[in-house]
N, C-alpha and C positions, 0 to 999 in steps of 0.2 A: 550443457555444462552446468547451469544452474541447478538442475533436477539434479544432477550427478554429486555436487558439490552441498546441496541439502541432506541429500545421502547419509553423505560420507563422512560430511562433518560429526553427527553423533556415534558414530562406530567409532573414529577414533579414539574415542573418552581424551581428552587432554581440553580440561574444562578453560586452560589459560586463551588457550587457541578459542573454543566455542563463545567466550565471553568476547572477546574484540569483534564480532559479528552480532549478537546479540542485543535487539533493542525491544521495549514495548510500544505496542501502541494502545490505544482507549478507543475500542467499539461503542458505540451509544446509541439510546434511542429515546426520547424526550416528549413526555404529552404533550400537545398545544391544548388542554382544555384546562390550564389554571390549575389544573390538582395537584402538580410536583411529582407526579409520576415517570420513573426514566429505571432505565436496567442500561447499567455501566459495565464491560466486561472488556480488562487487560487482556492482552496478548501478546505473547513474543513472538519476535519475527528477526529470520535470519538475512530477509533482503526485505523490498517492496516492492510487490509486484504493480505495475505502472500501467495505465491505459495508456495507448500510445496516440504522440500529440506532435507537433509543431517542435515540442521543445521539451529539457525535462521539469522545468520551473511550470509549464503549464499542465502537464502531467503529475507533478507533484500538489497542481490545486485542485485538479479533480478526483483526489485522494483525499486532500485534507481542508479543500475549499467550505463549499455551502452546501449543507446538509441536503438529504432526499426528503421530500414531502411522502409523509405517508398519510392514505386518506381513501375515502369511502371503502368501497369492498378493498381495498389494498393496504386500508387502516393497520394501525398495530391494536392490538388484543392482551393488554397487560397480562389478564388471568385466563385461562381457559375458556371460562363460561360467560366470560363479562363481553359487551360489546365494543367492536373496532373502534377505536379514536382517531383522529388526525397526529399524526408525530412526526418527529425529525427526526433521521435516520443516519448517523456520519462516522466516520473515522476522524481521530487525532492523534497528534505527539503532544503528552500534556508539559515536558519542559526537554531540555537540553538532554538533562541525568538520563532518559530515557531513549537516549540515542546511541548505538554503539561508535566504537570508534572508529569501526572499515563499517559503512555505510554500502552494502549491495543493492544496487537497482536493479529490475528486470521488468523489461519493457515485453508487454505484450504485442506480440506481433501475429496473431493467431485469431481467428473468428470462425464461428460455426456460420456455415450458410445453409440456412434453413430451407431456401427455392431449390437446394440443389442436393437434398437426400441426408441434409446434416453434414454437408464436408465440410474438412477442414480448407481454409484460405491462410495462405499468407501474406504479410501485410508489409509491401518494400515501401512506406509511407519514409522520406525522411525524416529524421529527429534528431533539433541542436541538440547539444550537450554543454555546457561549461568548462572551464578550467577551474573556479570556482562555483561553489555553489552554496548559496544560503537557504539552507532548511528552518519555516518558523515553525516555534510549537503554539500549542492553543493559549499560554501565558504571554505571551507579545515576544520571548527571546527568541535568538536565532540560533542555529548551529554554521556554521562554516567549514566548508567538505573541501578536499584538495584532489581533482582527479588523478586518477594513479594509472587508471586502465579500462581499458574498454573488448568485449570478447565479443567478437561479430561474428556468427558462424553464415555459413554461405548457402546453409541446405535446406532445412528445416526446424532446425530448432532457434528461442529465441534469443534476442543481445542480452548480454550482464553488463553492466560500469559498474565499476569498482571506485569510490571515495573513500576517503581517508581524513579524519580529523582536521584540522588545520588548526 
């Protein structure tokens, strides 16, 4: 349903609809050697696709929590020719504005298992959810979602919740 509804939403052209879904996020990557070096790059996004956790507030910080350390051979390489640094690696929401007003979650529920020829696994791991939910962005404010819906499919493919403003 989610793949379906990524689809379908820009075939329809009716930008009123695509806009109530519609938020950015801030991809980043930041030297740690003092130089100020960092490559910031926006992105829209029509859900957020979530590792799956315990909960979705805990899933929502291994999204937006504490950056990935990059370092030695796994370094970040600002320029082509220049050598690897140590850097932080993270996704953010930088305020509120930047969040739509139907809020799609989409919980992965799917792994590649490597021991066993690259199949796919599904993952029936429980995950709370809210009635409310408070989304922070990287400026300290919060957004507040009001669940609306949640689409559990039973086969294969994975859950969508639907929030909504509050």
């Amino acid at each position: 349903s989610q793949e379906f509804w990524k689809l379908l939403l820009p075939t329809l052209q009716l930008p009123e609809l695509t806009k109530l879904y519609t938020g950015t996020l801030e991809n980043y990557i930041v030297a740690l050697d003092g130089s100020s070096r960092e490559k910031r790059r926006p992105e829209p996004f029509l859900d957020l696709s979530l590792e799956l956790s315990n909960s979705i507030e805990s899933s929502l910080y291994k999204l937006f929590g504490e950056p990935e350390l990059l370092s030695g051979d796994n370094g970040w390489r600002p320029e082509r020719d220049e050598d690897r640094i140590d850097a932080h690696k993270g996704t953010r929401l930088l305020s509120p504005e930047n969040l739509p007003p139907i809020l799609q979650l989409h919980l992965k529920r799917f792994q590649v298992d490597w021991e066993r020829n690259g199949s796919i696994l599904k993952i029936n791991d429980r995950c709370a959810f809210p009635q409310c939910l408070s989304v922070p962005t990287a400026n300290g404010e919060t957004c507040e979602f009001e669940l609306q819906s949640v689409v559990i499919h039973a086969g294969d493919l994975p859950d969508v919740l639907y929030y909504i403003i509050s």
